[in-house]
Backbone as a ProteinNet text record, in pm:
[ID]
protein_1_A
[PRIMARY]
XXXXXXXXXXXXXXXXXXXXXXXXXXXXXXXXXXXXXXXXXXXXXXXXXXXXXXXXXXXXXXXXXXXXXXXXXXXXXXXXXXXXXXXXXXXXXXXXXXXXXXXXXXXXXXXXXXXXXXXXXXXXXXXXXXXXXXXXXXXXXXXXXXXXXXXXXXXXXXXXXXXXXXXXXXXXXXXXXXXXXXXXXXXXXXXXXXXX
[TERTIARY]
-1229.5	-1216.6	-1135.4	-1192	-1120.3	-1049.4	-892.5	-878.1	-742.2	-736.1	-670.9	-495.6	-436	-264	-209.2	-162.1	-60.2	31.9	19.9	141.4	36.2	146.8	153.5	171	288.3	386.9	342.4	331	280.1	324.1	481.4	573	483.1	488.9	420	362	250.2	94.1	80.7	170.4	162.9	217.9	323.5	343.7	256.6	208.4	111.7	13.4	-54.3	-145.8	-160.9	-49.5	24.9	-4.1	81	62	-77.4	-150.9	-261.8	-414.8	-393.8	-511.3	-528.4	-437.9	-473.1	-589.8	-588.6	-627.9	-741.5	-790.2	-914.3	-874	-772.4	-765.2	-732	-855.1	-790.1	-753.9	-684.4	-634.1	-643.2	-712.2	-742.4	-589	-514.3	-402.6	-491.8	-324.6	-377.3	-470.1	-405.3	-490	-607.9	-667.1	-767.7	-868	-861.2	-928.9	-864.4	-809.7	-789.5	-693.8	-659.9	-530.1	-403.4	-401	-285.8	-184.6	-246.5	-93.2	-12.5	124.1	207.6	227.6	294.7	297	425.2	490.3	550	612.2	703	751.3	857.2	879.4	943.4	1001.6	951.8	972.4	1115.4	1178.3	1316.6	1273.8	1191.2	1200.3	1113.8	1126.4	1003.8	866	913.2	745.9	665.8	764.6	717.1	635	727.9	708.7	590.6	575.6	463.6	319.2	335.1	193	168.7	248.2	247.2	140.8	200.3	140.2	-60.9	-28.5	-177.4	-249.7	-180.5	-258	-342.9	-199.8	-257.8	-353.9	-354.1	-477.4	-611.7	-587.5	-713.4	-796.6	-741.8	-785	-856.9	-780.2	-838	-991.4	-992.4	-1101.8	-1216.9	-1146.1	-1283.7	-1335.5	-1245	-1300.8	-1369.2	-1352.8	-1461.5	-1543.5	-1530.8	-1669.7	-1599.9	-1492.8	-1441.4	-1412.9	-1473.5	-1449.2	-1399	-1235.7	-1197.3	-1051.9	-1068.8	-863	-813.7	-707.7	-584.8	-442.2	-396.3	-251.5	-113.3	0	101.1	186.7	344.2	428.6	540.1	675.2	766.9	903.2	1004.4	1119.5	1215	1325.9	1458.7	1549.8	1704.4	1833.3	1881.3	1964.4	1983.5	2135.1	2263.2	2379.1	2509.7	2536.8	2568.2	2719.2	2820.2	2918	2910.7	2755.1	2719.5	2655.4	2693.2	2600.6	2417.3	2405.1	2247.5	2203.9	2268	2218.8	2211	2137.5	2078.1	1931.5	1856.1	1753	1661.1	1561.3	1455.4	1462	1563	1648.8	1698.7	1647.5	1666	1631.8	1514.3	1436.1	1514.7	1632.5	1602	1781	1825.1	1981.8	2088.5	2050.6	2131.8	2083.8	1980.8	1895.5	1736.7	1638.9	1498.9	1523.3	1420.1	1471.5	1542.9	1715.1	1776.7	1825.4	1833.6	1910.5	1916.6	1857.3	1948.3	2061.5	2104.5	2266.6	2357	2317.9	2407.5	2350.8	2234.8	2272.8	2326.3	2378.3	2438.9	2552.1	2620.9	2750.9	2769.3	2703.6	2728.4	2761.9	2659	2689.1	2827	2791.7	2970.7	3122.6	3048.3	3187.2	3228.1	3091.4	3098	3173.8	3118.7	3197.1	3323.8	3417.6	3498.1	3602.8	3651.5	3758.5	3735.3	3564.6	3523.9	3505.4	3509.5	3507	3384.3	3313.6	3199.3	3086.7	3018.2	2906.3	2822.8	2752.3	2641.6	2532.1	2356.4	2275.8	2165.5	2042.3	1949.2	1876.7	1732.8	1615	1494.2	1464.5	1327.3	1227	1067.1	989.3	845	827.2	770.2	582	501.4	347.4	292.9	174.4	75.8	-68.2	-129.2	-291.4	-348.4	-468.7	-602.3	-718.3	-756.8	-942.8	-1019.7	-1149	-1230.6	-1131.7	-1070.6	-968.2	-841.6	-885.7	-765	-607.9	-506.6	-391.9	-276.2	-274.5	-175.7	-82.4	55	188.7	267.2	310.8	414.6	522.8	650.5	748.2	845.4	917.3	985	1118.5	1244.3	1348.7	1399	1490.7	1607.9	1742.3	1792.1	1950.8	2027.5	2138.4	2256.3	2380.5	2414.1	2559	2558.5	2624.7	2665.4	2767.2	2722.4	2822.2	2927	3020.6	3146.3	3099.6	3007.5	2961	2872.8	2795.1	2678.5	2697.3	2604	2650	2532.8	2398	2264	2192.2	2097.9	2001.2	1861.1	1755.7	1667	1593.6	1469.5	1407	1388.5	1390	1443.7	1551.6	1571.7	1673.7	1835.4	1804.3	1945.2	1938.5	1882.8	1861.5	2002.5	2031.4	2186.8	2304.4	2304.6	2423.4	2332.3	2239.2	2209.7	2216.8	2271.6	2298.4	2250.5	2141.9	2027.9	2108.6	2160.6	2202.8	2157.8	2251.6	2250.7	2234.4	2248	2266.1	2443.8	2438.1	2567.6	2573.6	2463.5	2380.3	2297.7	2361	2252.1	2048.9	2005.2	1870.2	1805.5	1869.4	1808.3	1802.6	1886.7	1933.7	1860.2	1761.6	1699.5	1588.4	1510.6	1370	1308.9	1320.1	1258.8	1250.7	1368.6	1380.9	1250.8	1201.1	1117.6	1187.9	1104.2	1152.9	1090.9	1163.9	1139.9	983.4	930.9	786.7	709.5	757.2	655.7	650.9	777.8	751.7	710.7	643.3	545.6	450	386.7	233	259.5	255.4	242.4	230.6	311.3	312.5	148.8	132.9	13.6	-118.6	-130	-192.8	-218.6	-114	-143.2	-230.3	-178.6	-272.7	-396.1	-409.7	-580.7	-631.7	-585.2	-675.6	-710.5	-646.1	-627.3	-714.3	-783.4	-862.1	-990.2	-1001.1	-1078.4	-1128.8	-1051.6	-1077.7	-1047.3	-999.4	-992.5	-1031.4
-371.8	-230.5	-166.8	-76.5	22.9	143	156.5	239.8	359.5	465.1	548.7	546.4	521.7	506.2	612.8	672.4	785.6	808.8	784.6	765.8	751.9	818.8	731.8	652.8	655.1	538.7	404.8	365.9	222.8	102.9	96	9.7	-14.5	108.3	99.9	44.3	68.6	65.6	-68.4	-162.8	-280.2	-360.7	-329.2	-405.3	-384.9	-261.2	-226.1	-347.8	-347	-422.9	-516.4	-620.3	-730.1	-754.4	-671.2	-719.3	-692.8	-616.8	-571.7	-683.3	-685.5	-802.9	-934.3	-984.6	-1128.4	-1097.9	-925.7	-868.4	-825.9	-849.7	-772.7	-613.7	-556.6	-432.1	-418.4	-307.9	-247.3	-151.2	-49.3	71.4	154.1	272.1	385.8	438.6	474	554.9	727.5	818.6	949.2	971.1	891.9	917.8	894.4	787.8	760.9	808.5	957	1050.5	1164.4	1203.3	1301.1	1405.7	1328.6	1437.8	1474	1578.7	1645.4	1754	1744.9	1893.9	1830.1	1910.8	1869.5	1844.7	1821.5	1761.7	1824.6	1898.8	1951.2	1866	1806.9	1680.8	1764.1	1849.9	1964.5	1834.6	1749	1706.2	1660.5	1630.3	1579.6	1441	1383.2	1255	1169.2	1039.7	947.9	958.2	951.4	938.1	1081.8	1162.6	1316.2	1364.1	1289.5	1318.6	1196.1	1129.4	1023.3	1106.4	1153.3	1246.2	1384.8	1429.9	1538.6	1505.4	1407.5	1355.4	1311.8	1250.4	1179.4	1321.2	1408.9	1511.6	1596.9	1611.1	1681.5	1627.7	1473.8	1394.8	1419.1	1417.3	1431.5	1527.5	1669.2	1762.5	1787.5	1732.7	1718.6	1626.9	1504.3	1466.8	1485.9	1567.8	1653.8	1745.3	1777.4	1912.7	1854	1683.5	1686.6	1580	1548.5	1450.8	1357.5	1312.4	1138.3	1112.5	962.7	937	783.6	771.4	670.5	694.7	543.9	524.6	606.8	660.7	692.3	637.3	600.5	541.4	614.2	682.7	705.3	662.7	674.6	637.8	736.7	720.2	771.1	635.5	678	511.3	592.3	507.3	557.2	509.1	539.5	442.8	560.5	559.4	605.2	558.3	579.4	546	610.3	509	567.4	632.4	624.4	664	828.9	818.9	953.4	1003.6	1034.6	1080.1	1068.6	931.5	916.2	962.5	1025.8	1081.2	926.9	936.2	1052.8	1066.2	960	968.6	1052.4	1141.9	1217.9	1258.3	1231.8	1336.6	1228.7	1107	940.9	998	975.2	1026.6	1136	1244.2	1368.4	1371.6	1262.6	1310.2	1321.2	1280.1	1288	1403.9	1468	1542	1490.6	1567.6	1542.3	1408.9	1326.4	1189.7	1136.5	1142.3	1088.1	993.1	916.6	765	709.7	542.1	480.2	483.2	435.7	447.1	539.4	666.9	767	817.9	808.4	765.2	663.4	596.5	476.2	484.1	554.6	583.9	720.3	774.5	908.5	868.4	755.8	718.4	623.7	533.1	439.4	505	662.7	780.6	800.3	861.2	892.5	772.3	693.6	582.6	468.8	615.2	544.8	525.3	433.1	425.6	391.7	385.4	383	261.2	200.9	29.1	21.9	106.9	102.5	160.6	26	66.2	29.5	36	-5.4	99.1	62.7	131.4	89.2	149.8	132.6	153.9	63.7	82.8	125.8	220	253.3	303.7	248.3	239.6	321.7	455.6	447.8	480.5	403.2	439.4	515	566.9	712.6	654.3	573.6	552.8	599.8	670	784.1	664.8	724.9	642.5	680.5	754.1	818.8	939	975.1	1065.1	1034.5	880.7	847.1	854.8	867	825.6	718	628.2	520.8	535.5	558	520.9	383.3	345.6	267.3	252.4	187.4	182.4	52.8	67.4	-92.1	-61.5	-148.8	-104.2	-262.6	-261	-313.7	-282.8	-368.9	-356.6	-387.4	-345.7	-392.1	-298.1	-380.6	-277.9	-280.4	-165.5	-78.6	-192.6	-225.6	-333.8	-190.2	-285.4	-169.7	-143.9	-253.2	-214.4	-265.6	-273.8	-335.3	-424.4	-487	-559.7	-594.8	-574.9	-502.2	-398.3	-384.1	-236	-301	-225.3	-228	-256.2	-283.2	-278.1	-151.6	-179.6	-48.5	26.1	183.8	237.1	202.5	144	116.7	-51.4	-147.5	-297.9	-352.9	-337.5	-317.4	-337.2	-228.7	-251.3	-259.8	-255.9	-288.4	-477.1	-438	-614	-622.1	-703.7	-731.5	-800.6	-747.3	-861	-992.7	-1049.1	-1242.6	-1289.4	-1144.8	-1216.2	-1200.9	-1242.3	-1262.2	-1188.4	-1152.6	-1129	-947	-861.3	-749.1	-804.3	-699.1	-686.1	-726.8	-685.6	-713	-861.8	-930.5	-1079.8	-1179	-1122.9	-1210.7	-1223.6	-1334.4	-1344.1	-1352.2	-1356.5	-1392.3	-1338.9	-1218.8	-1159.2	-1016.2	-1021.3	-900.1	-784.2	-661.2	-525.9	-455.5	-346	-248	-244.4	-187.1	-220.1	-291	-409.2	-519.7	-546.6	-522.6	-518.9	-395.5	-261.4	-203.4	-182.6	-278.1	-340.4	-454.2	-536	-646.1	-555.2	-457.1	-380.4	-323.3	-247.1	-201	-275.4	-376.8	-547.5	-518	-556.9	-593.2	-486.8	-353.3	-238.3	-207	-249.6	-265.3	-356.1	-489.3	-595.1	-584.1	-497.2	-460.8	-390.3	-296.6	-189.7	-282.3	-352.5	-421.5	-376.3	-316.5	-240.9	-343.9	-460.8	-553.5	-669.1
993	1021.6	908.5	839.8	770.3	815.5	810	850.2	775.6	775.9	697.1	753	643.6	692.7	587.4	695.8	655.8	532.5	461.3	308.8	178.5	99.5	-61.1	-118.8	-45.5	-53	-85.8	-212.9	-256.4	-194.4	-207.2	-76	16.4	125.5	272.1	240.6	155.7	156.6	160.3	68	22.1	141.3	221.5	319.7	463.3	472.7	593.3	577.9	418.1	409.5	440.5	402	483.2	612.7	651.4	843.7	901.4	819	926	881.9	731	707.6	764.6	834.3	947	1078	1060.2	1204.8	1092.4	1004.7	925.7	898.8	928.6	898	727.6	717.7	557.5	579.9	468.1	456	309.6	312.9	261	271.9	163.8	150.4	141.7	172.9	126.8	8	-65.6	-208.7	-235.6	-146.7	-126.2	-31.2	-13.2	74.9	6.9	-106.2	-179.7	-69.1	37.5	57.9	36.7	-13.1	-87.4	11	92.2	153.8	191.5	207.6	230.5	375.7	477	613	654.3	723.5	787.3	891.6	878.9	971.4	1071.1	1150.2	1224.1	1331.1	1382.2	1542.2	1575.2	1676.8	1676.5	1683.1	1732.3	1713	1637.8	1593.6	1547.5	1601.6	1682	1769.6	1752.9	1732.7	1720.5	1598.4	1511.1	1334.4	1350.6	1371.7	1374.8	1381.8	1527.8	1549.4	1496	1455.7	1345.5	1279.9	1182.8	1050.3	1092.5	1212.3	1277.2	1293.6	1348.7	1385.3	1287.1	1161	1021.2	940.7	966.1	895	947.8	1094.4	1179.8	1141.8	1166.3	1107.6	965.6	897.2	759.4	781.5	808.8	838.9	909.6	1012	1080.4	1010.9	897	836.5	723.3	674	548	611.8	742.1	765.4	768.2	768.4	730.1	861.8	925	1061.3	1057	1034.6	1043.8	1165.1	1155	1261.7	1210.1	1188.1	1169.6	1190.6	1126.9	1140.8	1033.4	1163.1	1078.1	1127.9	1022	1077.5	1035.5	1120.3	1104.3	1110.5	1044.3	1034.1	1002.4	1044.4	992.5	1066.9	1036.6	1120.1	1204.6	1292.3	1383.7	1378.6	1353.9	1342.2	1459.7	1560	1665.3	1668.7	1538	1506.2	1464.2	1414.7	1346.3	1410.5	1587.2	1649.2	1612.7	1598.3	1613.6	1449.6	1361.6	1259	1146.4	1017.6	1011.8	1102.8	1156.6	1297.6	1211.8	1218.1	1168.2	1059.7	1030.8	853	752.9	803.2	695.3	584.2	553.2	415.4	312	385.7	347.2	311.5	408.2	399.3	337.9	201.5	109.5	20.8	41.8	-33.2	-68.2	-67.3	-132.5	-219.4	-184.1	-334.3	-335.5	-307.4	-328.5	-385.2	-520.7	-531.6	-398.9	-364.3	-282.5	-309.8	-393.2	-398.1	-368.8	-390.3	-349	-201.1	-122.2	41.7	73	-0.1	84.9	81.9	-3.5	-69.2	70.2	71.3	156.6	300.8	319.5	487.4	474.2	343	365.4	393.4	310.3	318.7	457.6	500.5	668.6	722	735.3	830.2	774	643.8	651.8	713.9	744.8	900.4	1046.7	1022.4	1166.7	1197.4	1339	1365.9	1400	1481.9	1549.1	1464.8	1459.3	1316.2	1384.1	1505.9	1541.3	1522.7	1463.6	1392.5	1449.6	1455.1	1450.2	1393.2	1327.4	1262	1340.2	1356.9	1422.5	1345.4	1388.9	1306.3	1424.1	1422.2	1511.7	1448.7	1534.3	1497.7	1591.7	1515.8	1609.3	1507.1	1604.6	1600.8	1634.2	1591.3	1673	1618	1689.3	1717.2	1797.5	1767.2	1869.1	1919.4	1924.5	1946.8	2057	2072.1	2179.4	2108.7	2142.1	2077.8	2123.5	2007.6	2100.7	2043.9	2056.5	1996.8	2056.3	1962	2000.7	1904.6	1897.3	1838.4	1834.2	1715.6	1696	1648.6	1721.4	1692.7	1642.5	1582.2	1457	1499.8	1602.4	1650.8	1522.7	1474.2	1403.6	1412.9	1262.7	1248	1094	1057.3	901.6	830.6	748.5	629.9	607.9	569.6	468.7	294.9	295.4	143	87.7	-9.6	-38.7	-172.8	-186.7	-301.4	-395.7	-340.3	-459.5	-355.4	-451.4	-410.8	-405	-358.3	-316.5	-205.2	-141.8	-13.5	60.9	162.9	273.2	219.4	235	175.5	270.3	371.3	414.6	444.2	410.6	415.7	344.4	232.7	212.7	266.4	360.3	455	621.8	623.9	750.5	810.3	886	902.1	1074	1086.9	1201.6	1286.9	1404.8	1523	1499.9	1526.2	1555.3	1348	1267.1	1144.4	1055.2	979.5	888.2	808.5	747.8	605.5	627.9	522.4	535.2	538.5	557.9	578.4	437.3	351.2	217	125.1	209.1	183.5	244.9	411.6	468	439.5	472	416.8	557.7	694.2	791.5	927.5	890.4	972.4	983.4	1098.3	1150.7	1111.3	1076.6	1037.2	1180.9	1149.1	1249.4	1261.1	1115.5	1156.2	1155.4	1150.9	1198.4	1282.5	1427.7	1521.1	1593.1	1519.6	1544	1570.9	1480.8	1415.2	1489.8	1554.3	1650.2	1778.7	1848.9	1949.1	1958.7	1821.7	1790.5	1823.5	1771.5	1693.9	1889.4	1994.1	2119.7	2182.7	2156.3	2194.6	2168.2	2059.3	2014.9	2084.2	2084.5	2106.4	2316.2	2387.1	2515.8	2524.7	2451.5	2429.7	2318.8	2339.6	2251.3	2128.4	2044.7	1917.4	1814.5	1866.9	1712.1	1800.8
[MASK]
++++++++++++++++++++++++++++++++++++++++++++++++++++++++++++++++++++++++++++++++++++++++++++++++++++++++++++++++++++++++++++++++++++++++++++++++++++++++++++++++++++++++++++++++++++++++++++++++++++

């Protein structure tokens, strides 16, 4: 099954690809259906900003003939010292773009002094097909390191450190991400609905 996933994002693209090809799924990026507008992500929550995005694709495809799945997503940490922030505003909260490094520096600021660093990773999906819609979602218990010690991966893998580990997110090799336990949630919802 071919089906269209929400992003540019080469990353995603490359790890979506991953989880979903054991299940035969491929994926068509934006770019690969020539869509270009921008997406208006307004919702308060993941699951919200998820179907936004599903919805704005949909449309687009009804309007040039393209009749595939749809799959988007929305992710981000949820930091319970920081009242839940940054939650919908991950991507954005240090500014458009940001350096990892200087969001990470911004949240280490925030929580300096604080004991209670417990965080969450949430990864939430919005599948259409035939026009049904399934969501589901995957969460990533931990807590905020005091500091990091390299860069890259996930923009907060760094200092995110996964319940029952020692070690930030960016150090493990085996640990499940938020969205992979998305895409398994997903993976079960299809196969219930006999779509894979």
């Amino acid at each position: 099954m071919e089906i269209i996933y929400g992003t540019t994002n080469p990353n995603k693209i490359k790890e979506m690809s991953l989880l979903l090809k054991p299940f035969n799924i491929s994926i068509l990026s934006l770019k690969d259906i020539n869509f270009t507008s921008e997406i208006e992500e307004n919702g308060t929550t993941f699951s919200e900003n998820s179907l936004i995005k599903a919805k704005s694709i949909l449309s687009f495809c009804k309007l040039n003939n393209l009749n595939y799945p749809i799959l988007t997503d929305d992710a981000g940490i949820s930091i319970k010292a920081l009242n839940g922030r940054p939650g919908v505003k991950t991507a954005r909260y240090a500014g458009d773009h940001a350096p990892q490094e200087i969001v990470l520096k911004k949240i280490l600021q925030e929580l300096s002094g604080v004991d209670d660093r417990e965080a969450t990773f949430t990864c939430s999906l919005t599948f259409i097909i035939n026009d049904e819609i399934i969501q589901v979602e995957g969460k990533n218990l931990g807590t905020i390191a005091y500091d990091y010690k390299t860069l890259g991966g996930f923009t907060f893998s760094p200092i995110f450190i996964p319940d029952g580990y020692q070690e930030p997110m960016i150090n493990l090799k085996n640990v499940e991400t938020h969205r992979t336990k998305a895409v398994l949630k997903l993976i079960e919802e299809l196969k219930k609905r006999k779509v894979i």
